[in-house]
N, C-alpha and C positions, 0 to 999 in steps of 0.2 A: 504494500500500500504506500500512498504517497504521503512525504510528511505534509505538514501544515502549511508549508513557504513554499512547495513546490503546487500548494494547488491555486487553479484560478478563481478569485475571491470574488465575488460584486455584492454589492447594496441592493437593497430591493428598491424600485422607485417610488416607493411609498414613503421611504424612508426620508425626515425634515432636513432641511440644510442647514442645522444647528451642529451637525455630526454627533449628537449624545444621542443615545436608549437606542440604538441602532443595531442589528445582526447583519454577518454577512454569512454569505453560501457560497459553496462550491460544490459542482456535482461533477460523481464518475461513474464509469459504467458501474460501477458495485455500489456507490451508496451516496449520500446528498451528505455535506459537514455543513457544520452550523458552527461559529463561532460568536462573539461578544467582540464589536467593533473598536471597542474603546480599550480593550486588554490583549490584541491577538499574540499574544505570548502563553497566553492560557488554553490548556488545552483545547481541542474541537469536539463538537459530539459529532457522532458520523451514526447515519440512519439509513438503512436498507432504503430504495426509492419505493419501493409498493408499501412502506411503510411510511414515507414522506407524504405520499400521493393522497394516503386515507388522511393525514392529520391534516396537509392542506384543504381537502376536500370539507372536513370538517370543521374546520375553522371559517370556508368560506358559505357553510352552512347548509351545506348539499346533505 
């Protein structure tokens, strides 16, 4: 797997142009990482994507 500096990181564009309370993502064919914008030196959670798919979907209230 790849480490945390080696993946491509973005913002979601929802995300304020304050930079604070903000998450960024990066996805690969194995799984979606989720980090804390303000600390990426801190580990990343990394999430199966069919398991990313249902919490987006559920968060977008489907």
């Amino acid at each position: 797997m790849s480490s945390s500096t080696e993946l491509a990181w973005f913002k979601s564009s929802y995300s304020g142009t304050q930079g604070d309370n903000c998450i960024e993502v990066a996805v690969t064919e194995q799984a979606v990482h989720v980090r804390d914008s303000k600390d990426v030196s801190r580990p990343a959670l990394a999430v199966g994507r069919e398991g990313w798919g249902r919490f987006v979907r559920h968060i977008a209230g489907e």
